[in-house]
Each structure stands twice: as structure tokens, then as C-alpha cells.
N, CA, C and O atoms as CSV, one atom per row, in Angstrom:
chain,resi,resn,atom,element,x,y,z
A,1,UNK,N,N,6.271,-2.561,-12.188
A,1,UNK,CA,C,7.498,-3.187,-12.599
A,1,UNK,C,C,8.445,-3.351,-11.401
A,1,UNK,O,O,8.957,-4.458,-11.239
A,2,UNK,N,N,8.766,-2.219,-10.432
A,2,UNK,CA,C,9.373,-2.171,-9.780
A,2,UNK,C,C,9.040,-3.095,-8.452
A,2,UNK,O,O,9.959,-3.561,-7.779
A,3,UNK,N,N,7.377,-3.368,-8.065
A,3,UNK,CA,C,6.900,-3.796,-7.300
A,3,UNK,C,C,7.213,-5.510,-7.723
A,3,UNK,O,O,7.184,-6.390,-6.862
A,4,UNK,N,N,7.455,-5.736,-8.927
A,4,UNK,CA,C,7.184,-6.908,-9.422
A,4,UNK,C,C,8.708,-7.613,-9.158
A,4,UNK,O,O,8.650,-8.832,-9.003
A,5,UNK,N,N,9.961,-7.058,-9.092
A,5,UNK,CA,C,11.082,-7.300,-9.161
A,5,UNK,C,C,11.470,-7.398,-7.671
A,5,UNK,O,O,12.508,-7.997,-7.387
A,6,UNK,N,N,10.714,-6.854,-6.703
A,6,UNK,CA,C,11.129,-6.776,-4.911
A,6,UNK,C,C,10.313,-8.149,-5.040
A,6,UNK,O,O,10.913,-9.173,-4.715
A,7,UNK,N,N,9.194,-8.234,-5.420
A,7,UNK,CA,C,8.404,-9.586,-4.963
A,7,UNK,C,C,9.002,-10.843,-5.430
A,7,UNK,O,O,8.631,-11.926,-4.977
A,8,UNK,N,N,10.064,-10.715,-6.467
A,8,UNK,CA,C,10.777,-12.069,-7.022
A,8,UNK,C,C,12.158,-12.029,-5.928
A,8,UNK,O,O,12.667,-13.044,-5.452
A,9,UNK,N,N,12.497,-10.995,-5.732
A,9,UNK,CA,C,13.825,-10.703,-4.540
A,9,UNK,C,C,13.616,-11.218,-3.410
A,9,UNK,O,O,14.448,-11.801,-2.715
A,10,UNK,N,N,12.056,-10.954,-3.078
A,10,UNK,CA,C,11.906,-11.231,-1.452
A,10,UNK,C,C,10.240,-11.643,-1.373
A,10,UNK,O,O,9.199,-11.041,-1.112
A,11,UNK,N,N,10.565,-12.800,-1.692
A,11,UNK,CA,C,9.043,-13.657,-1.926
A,11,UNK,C,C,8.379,-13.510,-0.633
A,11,UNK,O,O,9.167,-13.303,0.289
A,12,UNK,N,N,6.949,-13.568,-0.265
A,12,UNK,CA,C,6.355,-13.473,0.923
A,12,UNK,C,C,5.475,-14.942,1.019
A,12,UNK,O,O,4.597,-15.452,0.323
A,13,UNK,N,N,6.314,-15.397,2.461
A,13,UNK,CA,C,6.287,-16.727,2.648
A,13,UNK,C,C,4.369,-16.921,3.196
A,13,UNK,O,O,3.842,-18.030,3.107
A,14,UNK,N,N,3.428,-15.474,3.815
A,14,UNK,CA,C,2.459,-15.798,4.274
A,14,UNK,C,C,1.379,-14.461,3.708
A,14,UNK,O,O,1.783,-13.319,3.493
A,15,UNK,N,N,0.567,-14.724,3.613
A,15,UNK,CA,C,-0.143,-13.012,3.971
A,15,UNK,C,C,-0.346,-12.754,5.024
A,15,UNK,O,O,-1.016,-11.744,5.236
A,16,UNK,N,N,0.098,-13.479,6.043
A,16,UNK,CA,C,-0.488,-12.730,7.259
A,16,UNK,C,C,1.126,-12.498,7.944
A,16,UNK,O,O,1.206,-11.873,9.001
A,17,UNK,N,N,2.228,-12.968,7.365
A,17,UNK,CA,C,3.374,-12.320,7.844
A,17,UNK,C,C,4.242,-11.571,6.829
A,17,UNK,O,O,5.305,-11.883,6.292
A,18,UNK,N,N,3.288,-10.244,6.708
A,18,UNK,CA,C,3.785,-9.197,5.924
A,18,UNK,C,C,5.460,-8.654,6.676
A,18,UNK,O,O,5.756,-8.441,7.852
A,19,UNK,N,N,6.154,-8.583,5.614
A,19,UNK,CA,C,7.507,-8.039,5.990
A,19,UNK,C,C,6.971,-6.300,5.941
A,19,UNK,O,O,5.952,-5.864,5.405
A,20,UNK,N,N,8.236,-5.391,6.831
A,20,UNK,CA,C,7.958,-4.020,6.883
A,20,UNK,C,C,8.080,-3.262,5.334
A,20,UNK,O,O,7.533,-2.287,4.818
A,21,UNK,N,N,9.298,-4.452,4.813
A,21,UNK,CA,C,9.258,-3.507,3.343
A,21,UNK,C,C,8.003,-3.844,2.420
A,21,UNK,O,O,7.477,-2.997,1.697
A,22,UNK,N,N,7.586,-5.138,2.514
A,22,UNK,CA,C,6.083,-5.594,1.951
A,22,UNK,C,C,4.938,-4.634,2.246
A,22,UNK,O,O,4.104,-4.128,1.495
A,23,UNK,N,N,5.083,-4.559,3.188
A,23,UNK,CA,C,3.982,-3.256,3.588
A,23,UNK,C,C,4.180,-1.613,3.484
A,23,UNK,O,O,3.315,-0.793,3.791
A,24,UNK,N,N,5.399,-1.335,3.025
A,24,UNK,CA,C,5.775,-0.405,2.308
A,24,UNK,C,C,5.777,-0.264,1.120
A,24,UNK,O,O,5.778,0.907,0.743
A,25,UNK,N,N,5.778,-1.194,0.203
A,25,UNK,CA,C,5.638,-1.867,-1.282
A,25,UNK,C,C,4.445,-1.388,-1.575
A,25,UNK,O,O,4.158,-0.535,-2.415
A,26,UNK,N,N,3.651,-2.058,-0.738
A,26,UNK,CA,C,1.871,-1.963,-1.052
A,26,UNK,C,C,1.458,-0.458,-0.656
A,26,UNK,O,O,0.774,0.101,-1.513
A,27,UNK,N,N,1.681,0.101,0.202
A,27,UNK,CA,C,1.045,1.397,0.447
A,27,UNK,C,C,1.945,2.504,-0.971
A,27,UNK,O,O,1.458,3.455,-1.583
A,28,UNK,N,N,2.949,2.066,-1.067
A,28,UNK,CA,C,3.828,2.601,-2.611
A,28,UNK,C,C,1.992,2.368,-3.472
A,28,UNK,O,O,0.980,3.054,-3.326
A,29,UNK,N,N,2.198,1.310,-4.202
A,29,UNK,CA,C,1.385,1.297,-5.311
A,29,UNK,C,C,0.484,1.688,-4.960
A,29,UNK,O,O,0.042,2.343,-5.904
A,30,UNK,N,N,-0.547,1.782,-3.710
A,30,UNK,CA,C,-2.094,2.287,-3.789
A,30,UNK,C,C,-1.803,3.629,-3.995
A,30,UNK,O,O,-2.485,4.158,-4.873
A,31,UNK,N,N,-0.578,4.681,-3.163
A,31,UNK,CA,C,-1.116,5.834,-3.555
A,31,UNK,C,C,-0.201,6.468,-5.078
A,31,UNK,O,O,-0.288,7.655,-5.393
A,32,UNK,N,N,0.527,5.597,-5.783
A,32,UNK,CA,C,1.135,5.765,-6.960
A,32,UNK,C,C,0.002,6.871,-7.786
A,32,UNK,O,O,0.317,8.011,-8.127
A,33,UNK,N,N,-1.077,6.376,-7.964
A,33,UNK,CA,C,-2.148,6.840,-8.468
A,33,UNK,C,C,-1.915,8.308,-8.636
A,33,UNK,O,O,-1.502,9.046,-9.531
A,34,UNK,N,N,-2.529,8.480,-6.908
A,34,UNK,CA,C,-2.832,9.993,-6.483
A,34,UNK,C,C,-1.592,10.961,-5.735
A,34,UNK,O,O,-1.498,12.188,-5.701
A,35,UNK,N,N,-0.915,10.168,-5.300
A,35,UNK,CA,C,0.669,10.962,-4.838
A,35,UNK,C,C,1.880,10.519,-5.327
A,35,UNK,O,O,2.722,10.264,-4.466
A,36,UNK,N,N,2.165,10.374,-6.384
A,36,UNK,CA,C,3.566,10.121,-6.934
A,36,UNK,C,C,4.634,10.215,-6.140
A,36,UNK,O,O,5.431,9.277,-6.107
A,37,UNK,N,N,4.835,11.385,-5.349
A,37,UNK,CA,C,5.878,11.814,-4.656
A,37,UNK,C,C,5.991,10.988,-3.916
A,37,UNK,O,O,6.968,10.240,-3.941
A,38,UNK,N,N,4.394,10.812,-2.475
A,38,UNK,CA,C,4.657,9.734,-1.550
A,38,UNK,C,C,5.247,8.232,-1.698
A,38,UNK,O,O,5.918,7.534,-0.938
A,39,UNK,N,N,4.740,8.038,-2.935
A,39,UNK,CA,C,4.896,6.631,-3.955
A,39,UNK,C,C,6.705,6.554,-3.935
A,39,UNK,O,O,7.419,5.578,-3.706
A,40,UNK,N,N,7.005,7.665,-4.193
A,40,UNK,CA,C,8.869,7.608,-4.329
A,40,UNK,C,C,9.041,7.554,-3.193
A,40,UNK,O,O,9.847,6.626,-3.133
A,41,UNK,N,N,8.864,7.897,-2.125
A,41,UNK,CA,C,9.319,8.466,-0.542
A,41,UNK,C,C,9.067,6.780,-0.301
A,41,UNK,O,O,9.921,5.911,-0.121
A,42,UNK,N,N,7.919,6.680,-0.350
A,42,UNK,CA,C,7.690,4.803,0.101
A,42,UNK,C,C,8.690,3.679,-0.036
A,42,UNK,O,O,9.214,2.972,0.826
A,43,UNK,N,N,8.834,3.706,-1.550
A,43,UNK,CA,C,9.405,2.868,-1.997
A,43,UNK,C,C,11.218,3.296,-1.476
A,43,UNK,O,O,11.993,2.433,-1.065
A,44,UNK,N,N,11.554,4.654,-1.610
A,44,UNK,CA,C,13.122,4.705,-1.005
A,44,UNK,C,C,13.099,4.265,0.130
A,44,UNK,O,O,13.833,3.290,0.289
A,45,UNK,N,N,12.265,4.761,1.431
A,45,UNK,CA,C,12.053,3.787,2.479
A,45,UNK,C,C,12.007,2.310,2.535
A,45,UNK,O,O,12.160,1.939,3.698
A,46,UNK,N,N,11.844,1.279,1.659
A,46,UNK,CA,C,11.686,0.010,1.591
A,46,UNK,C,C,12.944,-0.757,1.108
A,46,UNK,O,O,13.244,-1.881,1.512
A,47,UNK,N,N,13.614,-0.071,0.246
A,47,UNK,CA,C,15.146,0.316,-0.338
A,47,UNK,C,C,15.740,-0.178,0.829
A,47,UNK,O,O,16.075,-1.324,1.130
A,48,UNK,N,N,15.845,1.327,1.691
A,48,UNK,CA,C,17.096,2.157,2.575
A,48,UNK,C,C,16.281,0.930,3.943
A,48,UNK,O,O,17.109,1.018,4.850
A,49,UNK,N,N,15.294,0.056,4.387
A,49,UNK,CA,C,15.256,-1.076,5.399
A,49,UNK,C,C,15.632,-2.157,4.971
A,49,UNK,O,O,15.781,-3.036,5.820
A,50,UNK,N,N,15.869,-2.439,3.795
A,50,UNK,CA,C,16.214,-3.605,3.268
A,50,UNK,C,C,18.063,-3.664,3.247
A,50,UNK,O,O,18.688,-4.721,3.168
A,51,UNK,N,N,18.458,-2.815,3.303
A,51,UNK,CA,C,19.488,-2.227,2.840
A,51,UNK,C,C,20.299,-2.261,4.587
A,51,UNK,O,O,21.519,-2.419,4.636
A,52,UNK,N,N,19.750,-2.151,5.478
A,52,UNK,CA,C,19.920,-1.884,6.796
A,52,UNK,C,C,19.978,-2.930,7.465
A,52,UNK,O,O,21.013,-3.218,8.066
A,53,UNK,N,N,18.961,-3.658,7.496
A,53,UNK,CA,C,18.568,-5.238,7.869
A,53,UNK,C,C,19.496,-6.441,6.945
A,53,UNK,O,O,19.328,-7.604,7.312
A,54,UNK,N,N,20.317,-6.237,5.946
A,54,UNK,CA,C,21.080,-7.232,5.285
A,54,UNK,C,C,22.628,-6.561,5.747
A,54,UNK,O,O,23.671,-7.108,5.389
């Protein structure tokens, strides 16, 4: 859900020009699974650069 609402915020114009929070997004959901915690730590990181850079 959450992944789904950054990707309507901040559309990705290429796959091969992943933004830093895009690639923080994605490593969020793969380990959502198996590390929840890291999954939160990820995603506040993608937050707190987006947040920096605007």
C-alpha cells in the first residue's frame, strides 16, 4: 500500500534510472517478508531523503 502511494508521488521515468528512494522502496518490500524491522528502517530512510532533497 505504502509502496503503491510513493510510486503515484514519484513516478519512475526509466528502470534503468532508479531514484535513491526507489531503490530504497524496493529493498523495503523484498525484505518486508523476513525483517519487518529493516522494512521500517528502509522505508523511514526513503521518507527522511525525500524530505531533504525537496
Amino acid at each position: 500500500m505504502f509502496n503503491t502511494l510513493i510510486s503515484r508521488l514519484f513516478p519512475v521515468r526509466s528502470a534503468l534510472a532508479r531514484s535513491v528512494p526507489g531503490q530504497l522502496m524496493d529493498r523495503a518490500e523484498a525484505s518486508a517478508g523476513t525483517d519487518p524491522r529493516r522494512a521500517a528502517e528502509l522505508r523511514r530512510a526513503a521518507i527522511a531523503y525525500l524530505g531533504v532533497v525537496r
